[in-house]
C-alpha positions as CSV (number, residue, x, y, z in Angstrom):
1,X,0.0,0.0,0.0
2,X,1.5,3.3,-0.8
3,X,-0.3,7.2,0.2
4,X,2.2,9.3,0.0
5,X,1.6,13.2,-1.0
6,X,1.5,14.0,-4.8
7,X,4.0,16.3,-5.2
8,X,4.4,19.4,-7.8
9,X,0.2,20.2,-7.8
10,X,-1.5,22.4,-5.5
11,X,-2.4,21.6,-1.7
12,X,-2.4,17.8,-0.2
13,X,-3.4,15.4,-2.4
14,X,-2.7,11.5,-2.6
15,X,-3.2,8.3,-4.3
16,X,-3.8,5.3,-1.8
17,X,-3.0,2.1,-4.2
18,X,-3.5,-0.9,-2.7
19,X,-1.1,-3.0,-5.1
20,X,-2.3,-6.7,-4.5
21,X,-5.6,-5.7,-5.2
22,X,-5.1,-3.6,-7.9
23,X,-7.1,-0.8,-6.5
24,X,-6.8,3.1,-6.7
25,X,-8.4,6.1,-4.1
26,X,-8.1,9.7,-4.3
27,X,-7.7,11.1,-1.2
28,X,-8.2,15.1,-0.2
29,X,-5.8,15.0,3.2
30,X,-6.1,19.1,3.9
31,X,-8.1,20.7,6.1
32,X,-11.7,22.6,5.3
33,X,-11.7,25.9,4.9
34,X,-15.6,26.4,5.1
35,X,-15.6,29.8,3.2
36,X,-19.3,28.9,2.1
37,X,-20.1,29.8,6.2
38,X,-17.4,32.2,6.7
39,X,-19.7,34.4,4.5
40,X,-23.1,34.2,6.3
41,X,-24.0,37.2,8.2
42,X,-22.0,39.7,5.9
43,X,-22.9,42.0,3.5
44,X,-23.2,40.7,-0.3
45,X,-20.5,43.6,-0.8
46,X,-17.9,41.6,0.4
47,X,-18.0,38.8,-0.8
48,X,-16.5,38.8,-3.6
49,X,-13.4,40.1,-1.9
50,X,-13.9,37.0,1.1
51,X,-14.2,34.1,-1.9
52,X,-11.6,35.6,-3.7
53,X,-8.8,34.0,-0.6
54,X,-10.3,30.3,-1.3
55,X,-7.2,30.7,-4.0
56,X,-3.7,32.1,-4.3
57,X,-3.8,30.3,-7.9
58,X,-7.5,31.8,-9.5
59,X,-8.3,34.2,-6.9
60,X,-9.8,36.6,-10.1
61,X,-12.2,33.7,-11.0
62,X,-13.9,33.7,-7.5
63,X,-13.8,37.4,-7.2
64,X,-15.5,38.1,-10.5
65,X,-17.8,34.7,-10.2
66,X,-18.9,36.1,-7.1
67,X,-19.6,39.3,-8.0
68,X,-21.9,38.1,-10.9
69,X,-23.8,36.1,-8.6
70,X,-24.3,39.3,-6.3
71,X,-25.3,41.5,-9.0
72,X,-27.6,38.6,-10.0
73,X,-29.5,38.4,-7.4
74,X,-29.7,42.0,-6.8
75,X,-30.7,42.9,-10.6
76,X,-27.4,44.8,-11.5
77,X,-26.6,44.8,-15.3
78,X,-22.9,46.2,-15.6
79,X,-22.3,48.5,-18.5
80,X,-20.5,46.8,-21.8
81,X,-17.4,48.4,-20.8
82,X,-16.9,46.7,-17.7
83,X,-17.9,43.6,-19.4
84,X,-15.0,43.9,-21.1
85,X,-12.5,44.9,-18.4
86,X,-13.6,41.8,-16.6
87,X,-13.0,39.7,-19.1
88,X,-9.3,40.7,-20.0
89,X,-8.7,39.9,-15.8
90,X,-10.0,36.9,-16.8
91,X,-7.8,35.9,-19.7
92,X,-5.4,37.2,-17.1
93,X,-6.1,34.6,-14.6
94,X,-6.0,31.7,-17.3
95,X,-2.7,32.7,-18.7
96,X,-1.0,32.8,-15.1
97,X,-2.8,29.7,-13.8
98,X,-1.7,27.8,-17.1
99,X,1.6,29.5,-17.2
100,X,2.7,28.0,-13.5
101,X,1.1,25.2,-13.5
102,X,2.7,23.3,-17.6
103,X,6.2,25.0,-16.7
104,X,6.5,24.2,-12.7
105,X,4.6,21.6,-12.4
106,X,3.6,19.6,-15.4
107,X,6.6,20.1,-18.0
108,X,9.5,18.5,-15.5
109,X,7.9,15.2,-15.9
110,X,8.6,15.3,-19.7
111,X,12.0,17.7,-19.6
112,X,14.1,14.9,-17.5
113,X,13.9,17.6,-14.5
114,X,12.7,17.0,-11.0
115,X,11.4,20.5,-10.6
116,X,10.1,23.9,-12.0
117,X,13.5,25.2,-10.0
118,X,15.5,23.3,-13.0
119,X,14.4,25.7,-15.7
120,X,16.7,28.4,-15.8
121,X,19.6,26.3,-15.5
122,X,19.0,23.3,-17.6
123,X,16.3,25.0,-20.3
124,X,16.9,29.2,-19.9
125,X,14.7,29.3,-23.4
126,X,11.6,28.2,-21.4
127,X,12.6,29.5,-18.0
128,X,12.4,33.5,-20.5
129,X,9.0,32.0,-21.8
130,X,7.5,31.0,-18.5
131,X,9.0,34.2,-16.5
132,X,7.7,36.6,-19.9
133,X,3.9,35.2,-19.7
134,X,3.8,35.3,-15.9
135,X,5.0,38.7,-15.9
136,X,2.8,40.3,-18.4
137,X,-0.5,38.6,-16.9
138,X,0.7,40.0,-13.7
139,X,0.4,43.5,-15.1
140,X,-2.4,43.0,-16.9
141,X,-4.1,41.9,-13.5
142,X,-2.3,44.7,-11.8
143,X,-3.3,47.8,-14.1
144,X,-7.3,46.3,-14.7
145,X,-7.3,44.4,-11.3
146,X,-5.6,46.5,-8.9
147,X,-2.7,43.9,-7.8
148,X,-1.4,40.3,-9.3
149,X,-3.8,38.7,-6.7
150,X,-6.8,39.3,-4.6
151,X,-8.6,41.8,-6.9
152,X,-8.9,45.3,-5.0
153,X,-10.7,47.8,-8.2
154,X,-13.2,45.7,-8.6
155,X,-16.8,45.9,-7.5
156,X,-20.5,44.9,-7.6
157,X,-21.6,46.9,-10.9
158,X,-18.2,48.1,-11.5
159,X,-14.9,49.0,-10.8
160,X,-13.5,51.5,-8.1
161,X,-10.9,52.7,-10.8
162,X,-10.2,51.9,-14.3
163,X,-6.8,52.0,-16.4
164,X,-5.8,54.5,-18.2
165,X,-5.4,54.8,-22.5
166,X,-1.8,55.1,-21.6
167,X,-1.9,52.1,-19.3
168,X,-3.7,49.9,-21.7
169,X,-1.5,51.1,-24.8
170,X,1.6,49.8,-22.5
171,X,-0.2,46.6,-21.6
172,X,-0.5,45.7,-25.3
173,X,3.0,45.9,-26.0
174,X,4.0,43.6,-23.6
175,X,1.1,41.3,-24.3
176,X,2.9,41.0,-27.8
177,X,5.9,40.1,-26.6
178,X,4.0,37.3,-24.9
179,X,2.2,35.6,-27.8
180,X,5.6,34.5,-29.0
181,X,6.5,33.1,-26.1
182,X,2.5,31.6,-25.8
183,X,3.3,30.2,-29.5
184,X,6.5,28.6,-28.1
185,X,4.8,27.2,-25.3
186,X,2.1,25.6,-27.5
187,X,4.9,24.1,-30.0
188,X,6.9,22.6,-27.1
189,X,3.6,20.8,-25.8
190,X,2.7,19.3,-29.1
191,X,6.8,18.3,-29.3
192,X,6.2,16.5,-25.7
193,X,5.4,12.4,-25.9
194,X,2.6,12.0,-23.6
195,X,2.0,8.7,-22.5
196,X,-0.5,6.2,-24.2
197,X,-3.9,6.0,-22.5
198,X,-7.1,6.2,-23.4
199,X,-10.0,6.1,-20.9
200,X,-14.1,7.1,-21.7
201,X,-13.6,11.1,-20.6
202,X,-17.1,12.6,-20.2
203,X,-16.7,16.7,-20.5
204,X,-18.4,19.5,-19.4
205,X,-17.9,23.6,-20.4
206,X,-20.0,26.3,-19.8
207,X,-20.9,28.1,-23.2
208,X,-22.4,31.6,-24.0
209,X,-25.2,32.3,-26.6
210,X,-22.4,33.8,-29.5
211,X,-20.4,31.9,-31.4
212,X,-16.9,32.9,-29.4
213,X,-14.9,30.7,-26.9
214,X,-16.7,32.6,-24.1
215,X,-15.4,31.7,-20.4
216,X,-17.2,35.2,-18.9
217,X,-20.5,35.5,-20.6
218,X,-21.7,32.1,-19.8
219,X,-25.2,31.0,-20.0
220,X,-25.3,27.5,-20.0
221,X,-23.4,24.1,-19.5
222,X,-22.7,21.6,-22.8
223,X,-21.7,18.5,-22.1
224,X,-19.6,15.9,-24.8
225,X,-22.8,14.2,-24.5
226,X,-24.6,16.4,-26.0
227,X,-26.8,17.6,-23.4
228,X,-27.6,21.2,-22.8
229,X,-29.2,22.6,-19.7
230,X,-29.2,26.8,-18.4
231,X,-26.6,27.8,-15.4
232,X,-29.4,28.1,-13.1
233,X,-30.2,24.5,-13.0
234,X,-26.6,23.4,-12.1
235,X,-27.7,22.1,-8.6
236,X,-29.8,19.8,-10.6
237,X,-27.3,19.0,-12.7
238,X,-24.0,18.5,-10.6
239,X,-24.2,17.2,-7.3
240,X,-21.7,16.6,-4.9
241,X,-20.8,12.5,-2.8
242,X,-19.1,13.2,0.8
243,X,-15.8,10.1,0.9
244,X,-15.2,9.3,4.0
245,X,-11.5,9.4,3.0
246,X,-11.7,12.8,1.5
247,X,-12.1,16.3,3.2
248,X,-13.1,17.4,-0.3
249,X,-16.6,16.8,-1.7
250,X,-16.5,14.9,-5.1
251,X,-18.6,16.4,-7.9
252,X,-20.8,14.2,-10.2
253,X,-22.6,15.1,-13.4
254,X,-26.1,13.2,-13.1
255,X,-24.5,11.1,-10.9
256,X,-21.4,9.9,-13.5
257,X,-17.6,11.2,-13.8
258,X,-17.1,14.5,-15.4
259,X,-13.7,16.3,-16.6
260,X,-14.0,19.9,-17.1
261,X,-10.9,22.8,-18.0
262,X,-8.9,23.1,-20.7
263,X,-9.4,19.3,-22.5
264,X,-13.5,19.8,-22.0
265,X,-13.4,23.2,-23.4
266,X,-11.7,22.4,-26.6
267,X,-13.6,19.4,-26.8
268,X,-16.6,21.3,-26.7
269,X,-15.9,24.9,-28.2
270,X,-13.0,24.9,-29.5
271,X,-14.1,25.5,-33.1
272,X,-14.2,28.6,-31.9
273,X,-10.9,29.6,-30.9
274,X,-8.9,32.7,-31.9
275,X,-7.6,31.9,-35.2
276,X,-3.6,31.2,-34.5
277,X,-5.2,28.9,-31.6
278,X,-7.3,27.5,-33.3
279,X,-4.7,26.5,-36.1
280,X,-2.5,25.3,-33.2
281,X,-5.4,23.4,-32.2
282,X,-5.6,21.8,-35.6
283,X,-1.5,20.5,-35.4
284,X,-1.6,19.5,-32.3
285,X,-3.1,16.5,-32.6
286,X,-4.7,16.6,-29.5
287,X,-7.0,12.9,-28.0
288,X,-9.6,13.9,-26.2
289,X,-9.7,10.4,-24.5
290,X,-6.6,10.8,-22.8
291,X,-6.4,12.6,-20.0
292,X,-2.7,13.7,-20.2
293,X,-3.4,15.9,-23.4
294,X,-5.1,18.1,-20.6
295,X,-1.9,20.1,-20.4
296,X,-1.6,20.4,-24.2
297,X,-5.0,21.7,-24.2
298,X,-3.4,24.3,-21.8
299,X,-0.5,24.9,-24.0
300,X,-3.5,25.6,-26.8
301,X,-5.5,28.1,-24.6
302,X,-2.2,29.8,-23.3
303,X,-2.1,31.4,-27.2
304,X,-5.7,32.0,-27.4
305,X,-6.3,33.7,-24.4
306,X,-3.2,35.7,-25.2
307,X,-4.7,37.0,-28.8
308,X,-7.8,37.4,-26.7
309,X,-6.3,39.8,-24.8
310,X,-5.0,41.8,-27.5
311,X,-8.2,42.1,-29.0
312,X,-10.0,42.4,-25.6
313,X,-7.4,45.8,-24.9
314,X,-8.6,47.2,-28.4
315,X,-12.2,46.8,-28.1
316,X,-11.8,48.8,-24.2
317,X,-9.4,51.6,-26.1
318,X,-12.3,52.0,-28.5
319,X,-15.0,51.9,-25.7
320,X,-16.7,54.6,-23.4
321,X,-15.3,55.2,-20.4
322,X,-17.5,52.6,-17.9
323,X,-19.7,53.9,-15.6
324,X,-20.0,54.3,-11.7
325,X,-21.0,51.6,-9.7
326,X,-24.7,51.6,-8.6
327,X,-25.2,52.3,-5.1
328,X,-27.1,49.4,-3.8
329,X,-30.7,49.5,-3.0
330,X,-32.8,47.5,-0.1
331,X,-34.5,44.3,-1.3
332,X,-37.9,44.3,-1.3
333,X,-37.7,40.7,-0.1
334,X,-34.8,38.2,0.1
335,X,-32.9,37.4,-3.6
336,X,-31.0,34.9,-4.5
337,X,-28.5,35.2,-7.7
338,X,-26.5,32.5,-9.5
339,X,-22.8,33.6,-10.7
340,X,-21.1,31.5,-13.2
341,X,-18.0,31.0,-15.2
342,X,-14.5,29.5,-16.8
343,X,-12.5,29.2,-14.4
344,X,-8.6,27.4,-15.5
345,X,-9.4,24.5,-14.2
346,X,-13.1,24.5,-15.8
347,X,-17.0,25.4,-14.4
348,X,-16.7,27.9,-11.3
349,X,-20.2,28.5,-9.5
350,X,-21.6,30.6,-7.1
351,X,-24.9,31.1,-5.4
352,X,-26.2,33.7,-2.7
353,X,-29.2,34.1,-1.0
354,X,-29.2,37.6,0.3
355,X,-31.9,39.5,2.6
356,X,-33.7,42.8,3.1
357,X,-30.4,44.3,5.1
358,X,-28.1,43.3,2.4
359,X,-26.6,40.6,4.2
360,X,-26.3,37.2,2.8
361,X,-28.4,34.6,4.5
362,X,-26.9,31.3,2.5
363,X,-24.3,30.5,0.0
364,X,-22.8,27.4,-2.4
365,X,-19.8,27.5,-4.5
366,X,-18.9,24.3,-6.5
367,X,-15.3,24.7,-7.7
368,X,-14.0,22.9,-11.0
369,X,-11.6,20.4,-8.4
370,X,-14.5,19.1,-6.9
371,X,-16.2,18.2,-9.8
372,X,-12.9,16.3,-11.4
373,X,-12.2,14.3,-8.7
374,X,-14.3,11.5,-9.7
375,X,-12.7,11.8,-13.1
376,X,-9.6,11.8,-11.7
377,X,-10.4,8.9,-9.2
378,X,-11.6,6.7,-12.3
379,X,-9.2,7.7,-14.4
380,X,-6.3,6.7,-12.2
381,X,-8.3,3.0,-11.7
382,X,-8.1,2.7,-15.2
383,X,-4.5,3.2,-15.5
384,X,-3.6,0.9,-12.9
385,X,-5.9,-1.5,-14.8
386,X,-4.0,-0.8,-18.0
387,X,-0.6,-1.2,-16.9
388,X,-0.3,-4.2,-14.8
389,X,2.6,-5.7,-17.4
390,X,4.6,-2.1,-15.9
391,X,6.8,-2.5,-13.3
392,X,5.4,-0.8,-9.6
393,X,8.1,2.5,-9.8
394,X,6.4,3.1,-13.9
395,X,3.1,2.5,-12.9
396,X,3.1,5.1,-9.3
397,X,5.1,7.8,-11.6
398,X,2.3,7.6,-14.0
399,X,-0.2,8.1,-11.3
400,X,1.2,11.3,-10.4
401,X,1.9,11.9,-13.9
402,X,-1.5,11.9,-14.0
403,X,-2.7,13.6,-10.8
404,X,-0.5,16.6,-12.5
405,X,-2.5,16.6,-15.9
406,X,-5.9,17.1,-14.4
407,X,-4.2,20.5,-12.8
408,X,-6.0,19.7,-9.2
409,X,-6.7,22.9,-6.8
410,X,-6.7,21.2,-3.7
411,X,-7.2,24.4,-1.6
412,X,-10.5,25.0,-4.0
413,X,-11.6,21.4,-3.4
414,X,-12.0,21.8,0.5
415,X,-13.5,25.6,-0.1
């Protein structure tokens, strides 16, 4: 029997694999954080700056995810401008979450390296590429966001303050300078030799109502299966099994094994990625039953949200200046409001229930983690199945191999 810690993903995860009986468990080993009660009692106001500390990785996704469900329930409409603001913190978030996790966690498994720390001395070229992307979504996040983390401008309706044309004009330069590197981290993916496995992947993505690879503007969930159903009815849709050897719900899609991030978006909208994506997309070759082409799916969206960004930073040059948040009226009677979107590792949601005073009354958040455990769980069954001609060292680096390619938020998971 072996359990020890995964290393080189995020929080405390492991693999208990009982070897004689050829059997695989996922276990969540850290502590819960129980933000979902933390914000009962305080104003809706806040808490989009509370749930954005369930992360040090996508704190942007629950910031803005939150404030969506706030303004939701509370019948705010944010101007286009803001729309647009949001989103390029967005494509922020998903080019430093992807950025970290394929060069410091993920890529050492297929560069001969122990660890992200072996970059700049053994590979320099990707330790420029990795250090140029991270950089340049940190100031894009800094200038629209306020700071690299933790959101401070933003606000239900709006933002406290805005960048400036000059601000924006500098951003786009350096965004430039990043797509090349974005295109060199997409051709070094597609270079890498992932190993052979294929498994039945069920995915989920949320989708908007335009034909655009839209993580912001979501209305709705698409699964590979074809089904279809709106963001309000996701409590029907995704439910959530308490392990007694887990301190981390697991998320089920009517009651079976979902994937969601990068491999279930391109699976599902990724016809319409920007165009030098989407022609990235069409080299790379990419299986969508095997799991480990998760992190080339990464590599994929790393260019595409990096175009989007550029065309994201026109579209707010051309655009009127947004407009001051709405001060916030008394409720009539209590609301509740439904906030959803993309987050890197996939479908993001949050709900509040909020009263008369202003004050939120009850609250759920189902973060992507939770609802790829049981992917991950059977996914990792089916490789031990697979490999049982592999020696015990192949077979237990695969699992983490593994573990790594579904790009697990622990600290999300026990939210």
């Amino acid at each position: 029997m072996t359990e020890d810690f995964i290393t080189k993903i995020e929080g405390h995860g492991r693999l208990k694999v009982d070897w004689k009986k050829n059997q695989v468990t996922l276990e969540v080993a850290e502590g819960e954080r129980l933000f979902e009660g933390i914000v009962v009692g305080r104003p809706a106001t806040e808490a989009a700056w509370i749930t954005a500390r369930i992360c040090g990785v996508c704190p942007t996704a629950h910031n803005l995810c939150a404030l969506k469900a706030v303004e939701d329930a509370l019948g705010i409409i944010p101007d286009p401008t803001t729309i647009l603001l949001r989103q390029l913190l967005l494509s922020a978030q998903m080019i430093q979450s992807h950025t970290l996790h394929l060069y410091f966690l993920a890529f050492p498994d297929y560069l001969g390296i122990d660890s992200g720390l072996e970059l700049k001395k053994k590979h320099p070229k990707y330790f420029r590429a990795a250090l140029t992307l991270k950089e340049v979504s940190d100031e894009i996040a800094k200038v629209v966001g306020g700071r690299a983390t933790h959101p401070t401008t933003t606000t239900v309706g709006g933002f406290h303050k805005t960048p400036s044309a000059n601000q924006l004009k500098e951003l786009k330069r350096g965004i430039q300078e990043a797509l090349r590197e974005a295109e060199s981290t997409a051709h070094l993916a597609a270079s890498l030799t992932y190993p052979e496995f294929k498994t039945n992947l069920l995915f989920l993505s949320q989708v908007g109502k335009k034909a655009h690879f839209n993580i912001y503007e979501t209305v709705k969930t698409q699964g590979s299966d074809g089904t279809t159903w709106l963001i309000k009815d996701y409590k029907k849709m995704i439910t959530e099994e308490i392990r007694r050897y887990s301190t981390a719900k697991f998320g089920f899609y009517q009651k079976k094994p979902v994937m969601v991030g990068a491999l279930a978006r391109l699976a599902i909208q990724g016809g319409n990625l920007n165009p030098k994506a989407k022609r990235f997309l069409g080299r790379a070759k990419i299986d969508f039953q095997n799991p480990f082409h998760n992190n080339l799916a990464q590599a994929v969206e790393l260019v595409h949200f990096t175009e989007e960004a550029l065309e994201l930073i026109d579209r707010i040059t051309e655009a009127p200046k947004p407009a001051n948040p709405k001060g916030l009226t008394g409720l009539k009677r209590p609301k509740t409001g439904i906030g959803a979107l993309e987050a890197p590792r996939g479908g993001l949601y949050h709900e509040y229930t909020i009263n008369e005073r202003g004050s939120i009354t009850k609250a759920n958040i189902i973060t992507p983690t939770v609802q790829n455990l049981g992917s991950l769980e059977k996914t990792a069954q089916a490789l031990i199945d697979q490999t049982k001609n592999l020696g015990k060292e192949r077979r237990a680096k695969l699992l983490e191999m593994l573990v790594r390619a579904y790009d697990p938020c622990i600290t999300c998971s026990v939210h």
